[in-house]
N, C-alpha and C positions, 0 to 999 in steps of 0.2 A: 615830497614833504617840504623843500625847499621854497620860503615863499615870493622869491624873483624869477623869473625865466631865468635860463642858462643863456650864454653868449656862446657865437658861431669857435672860439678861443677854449673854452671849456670844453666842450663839447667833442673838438678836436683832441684835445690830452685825453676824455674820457676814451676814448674810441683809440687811442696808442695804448692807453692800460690794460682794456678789454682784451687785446690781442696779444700781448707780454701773458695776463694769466690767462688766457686759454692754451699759450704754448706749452707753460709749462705744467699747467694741469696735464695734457696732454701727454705731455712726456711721462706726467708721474705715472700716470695709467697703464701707458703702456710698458713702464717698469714691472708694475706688478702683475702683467698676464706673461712676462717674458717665457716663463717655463712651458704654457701652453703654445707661444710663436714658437718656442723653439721647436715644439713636440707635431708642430703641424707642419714644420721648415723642412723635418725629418724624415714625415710621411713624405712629403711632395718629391725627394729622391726615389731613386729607382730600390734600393736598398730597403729603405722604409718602408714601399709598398711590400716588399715581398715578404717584410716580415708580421706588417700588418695581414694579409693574405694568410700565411702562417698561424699565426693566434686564430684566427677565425674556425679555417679548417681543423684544430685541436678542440677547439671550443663544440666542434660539433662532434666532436667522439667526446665528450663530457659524458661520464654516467648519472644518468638521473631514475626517478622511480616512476614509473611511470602510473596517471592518474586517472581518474574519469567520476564526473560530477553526474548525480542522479536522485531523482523525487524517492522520498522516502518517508516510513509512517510507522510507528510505533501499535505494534498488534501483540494482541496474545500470543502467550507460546503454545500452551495447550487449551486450547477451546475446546468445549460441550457446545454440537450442533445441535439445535433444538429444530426437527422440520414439523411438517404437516404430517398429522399421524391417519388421516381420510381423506378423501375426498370431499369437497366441501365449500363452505364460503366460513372465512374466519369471522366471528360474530362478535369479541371483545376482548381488547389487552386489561389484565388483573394488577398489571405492574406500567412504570413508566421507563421509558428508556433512562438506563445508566445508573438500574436503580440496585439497589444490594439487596439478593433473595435468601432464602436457605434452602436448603431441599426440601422436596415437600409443599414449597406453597407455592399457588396456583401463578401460572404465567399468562396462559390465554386459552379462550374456549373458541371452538367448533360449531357453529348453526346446528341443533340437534332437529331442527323439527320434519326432516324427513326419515331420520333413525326412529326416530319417537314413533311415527305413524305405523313403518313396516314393524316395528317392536311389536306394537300393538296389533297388528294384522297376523303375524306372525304367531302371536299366541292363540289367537282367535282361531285360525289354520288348523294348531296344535289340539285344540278344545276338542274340534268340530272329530277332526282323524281320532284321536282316542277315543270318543263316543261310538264311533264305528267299529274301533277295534273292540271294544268291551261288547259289544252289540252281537258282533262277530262272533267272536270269545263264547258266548253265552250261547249261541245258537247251534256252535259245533257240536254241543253235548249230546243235542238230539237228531242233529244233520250231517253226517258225513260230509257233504260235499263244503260247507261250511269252514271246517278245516282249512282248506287251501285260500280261501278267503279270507282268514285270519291270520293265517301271516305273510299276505301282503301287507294287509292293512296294520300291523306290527310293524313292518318294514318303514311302510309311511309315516306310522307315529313317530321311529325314530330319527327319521329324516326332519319331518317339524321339527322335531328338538333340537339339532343339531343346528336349523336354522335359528330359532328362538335363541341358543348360545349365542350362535357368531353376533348376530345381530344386538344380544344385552354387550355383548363385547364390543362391538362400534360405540355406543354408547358409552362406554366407560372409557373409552379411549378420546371421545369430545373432549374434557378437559385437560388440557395438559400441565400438568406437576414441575416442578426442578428437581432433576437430579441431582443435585450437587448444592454448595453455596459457592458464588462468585457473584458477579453484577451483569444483569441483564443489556446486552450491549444489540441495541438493534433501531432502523429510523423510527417516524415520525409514526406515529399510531393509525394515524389517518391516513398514509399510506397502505397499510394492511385492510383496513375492518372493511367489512363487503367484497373484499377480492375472492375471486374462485380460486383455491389451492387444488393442486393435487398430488397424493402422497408421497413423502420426502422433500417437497419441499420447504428450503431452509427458509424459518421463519425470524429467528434469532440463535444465540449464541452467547454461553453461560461463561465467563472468564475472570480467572485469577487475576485483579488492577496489581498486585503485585508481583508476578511472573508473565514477563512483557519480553518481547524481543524487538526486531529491525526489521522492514517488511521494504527491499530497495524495488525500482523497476529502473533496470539500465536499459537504455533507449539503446536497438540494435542496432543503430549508427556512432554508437561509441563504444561501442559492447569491446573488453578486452579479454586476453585470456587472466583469469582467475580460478582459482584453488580455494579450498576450504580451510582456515587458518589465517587469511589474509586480513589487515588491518583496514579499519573502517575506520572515521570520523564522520561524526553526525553535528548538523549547527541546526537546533531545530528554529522554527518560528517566533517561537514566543521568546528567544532567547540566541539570536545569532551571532552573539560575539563570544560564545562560550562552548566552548568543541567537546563532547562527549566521544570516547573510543569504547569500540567494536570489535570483535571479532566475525571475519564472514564464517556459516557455518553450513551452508547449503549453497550451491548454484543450480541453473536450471538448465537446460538443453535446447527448450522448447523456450519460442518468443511466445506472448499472452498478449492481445488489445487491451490495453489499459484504459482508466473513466476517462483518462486526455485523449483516447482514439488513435493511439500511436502503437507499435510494435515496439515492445520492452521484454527484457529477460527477469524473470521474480529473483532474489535474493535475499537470503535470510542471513540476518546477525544479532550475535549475541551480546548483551554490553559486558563489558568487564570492569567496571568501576564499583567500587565499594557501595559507594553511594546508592541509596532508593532510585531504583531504574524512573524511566517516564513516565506519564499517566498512560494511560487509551489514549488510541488517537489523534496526539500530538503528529502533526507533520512538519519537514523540513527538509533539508539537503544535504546527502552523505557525499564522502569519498571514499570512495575506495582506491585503495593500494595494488597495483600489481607488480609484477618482475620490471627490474633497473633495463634499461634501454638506453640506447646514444640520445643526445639530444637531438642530432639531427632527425633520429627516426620520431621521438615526442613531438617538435615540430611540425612533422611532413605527414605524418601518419594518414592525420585528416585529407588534406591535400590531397595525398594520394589516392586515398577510397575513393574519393570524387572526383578524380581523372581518369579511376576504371570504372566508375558507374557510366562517366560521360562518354566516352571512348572507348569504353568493352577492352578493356587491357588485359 
């Protein structure tokens, strides 16, 4: 900002000053880390190391609790399996996913038109045998040998019949009703309509949006041991910076391929918060809780599985 050049004189004194305050900037700085020099002056003895050495090894007998992170999804607790009650091609949903039913009204039908046909065949069957049996019937009076003829043909009529039930009975079971009221929890409609079912299989599932639980899959490479009673925290999606607690309330024995195509253990928990549990649905990421362990063993734990997977240890 100065509006002369500097002379070779000025320049000189500047460059004497410059090095006065960086000295003693210098100094000052180094006054104020002195507690860490000193703390590093201490390590560098042979005494220091051993006691730094020391902390360390205590630090790894620290008890901690030991944890493990796992996908997680908010399901019913008590679901109504609704399957395929025939064999069949599912022919149309009455209701749309996630919808609120009552008992009683219609969910989805059944393709009738091959029941329909042997229905009808089936009475037709029924008509023709009764005609023979009454035919029959009527002829014994004056034919001995007639008799014996007639009740087969008895026999057969009630064999038709018997058929003509089962068969008005497929029929009536095409439509399938809701047992219950809850909400209709199942995909995309067009996934189903024209598929071939056959009987029991699940088509949907009737469930209480207020009686929800914790539906965990702990991947069997961090799989720990756990008990029922063990504390859960959930952070779901829509909301992860706010911890929902759990109780676990089931474990499983058996690993399950999960929709990610991995080998996971199911587990179920229960919320224990005052509050209106979650909706359907909801996913996100639990912990769970198991038994306190050294830290050295929570650190190493991993480590280790994977030097005996590697190494056959």
């Amino acid at each position: 900002s100065r509006g002369r050049a500097w002379s070779d004189t000025e320049l000189a004194l500047v460059d004497r000053i410059g090095g006065a305050y960086a000295h003693a900037w210098s100094a000052l700085h180094a006054a104020r880390r002195k507690g860490a020099g000193e703390l590093l002056q201490a390590v560098r003895g042979h005494r220091g190391r051993a006691l730094l050495i020391f902390l360390c090894l205590a630090l790894m007998f620290l008890p901690v609790r030991q944890s493990v992170l796992a996908p997680a999804e908010v399901v019913a607790r008590d679901p109504v399996i609704v399957s395929a009650p025939i064999d069949g091609i599912l022919k149309t949903f009455h209701v749309q996913p996630n919808a609120r039913v009552n008992a009683g009204d219609l969910l989805f039908s059944m393709d009738d038109t091959v029941l329909r046909n042997r229905y009808q065949v089936a009475q037709k069957v029924l008509a023709v045998a009764r005609a023979d049996y009454l035919r029959a019937s009527q002829k014994a009076f004056t034919d001995e040998r007639s008799k014996g003829d007639a009740a087969l043909l008895r026999a057969e009529v009630e064999q038709k019949s018997a058929e003509v039930s089962y068969t008005a009975d497929l029929l009536e079971r095409v439509h399938v009703r809701a047992m219950r009221n809850g909400t209709a929890v199942f995909n995309d409609p067009s996934d189903w309509v024209g598929k071939p079912l056959t009987t029991g299989v699940k088509v949907l599932s009737l469930a209480d949006p207020l009686d929800t639980e914790l539906k965990i899959w702990m991947p069997v490479e961090d799989a720990i041991n756990l008990e029922a009673g063990a504390d859960v925290r959930v952070f779901l999606n829509i909301d992860p910076t706010s911890a929902i607690s759990a109780k676990l309330t089931q474990t499983s024995y058996e690993a399950e391929v999960t929709q990610a195509s991995i080998m996971a253990f199911p587990l179920l928990a229960a919320f224990t918060q005052d509050a209106a549990p979650p909706r359907l649905g909801l996913k996100g990421t639990a912990k769970v809780y198991g038994a306190e362990v050294s830290l050295l063993y929570y650190l190493m734990r991993r480590p280790l599985a994977a030097m005996r997977r590697l190494f056959g240890l």
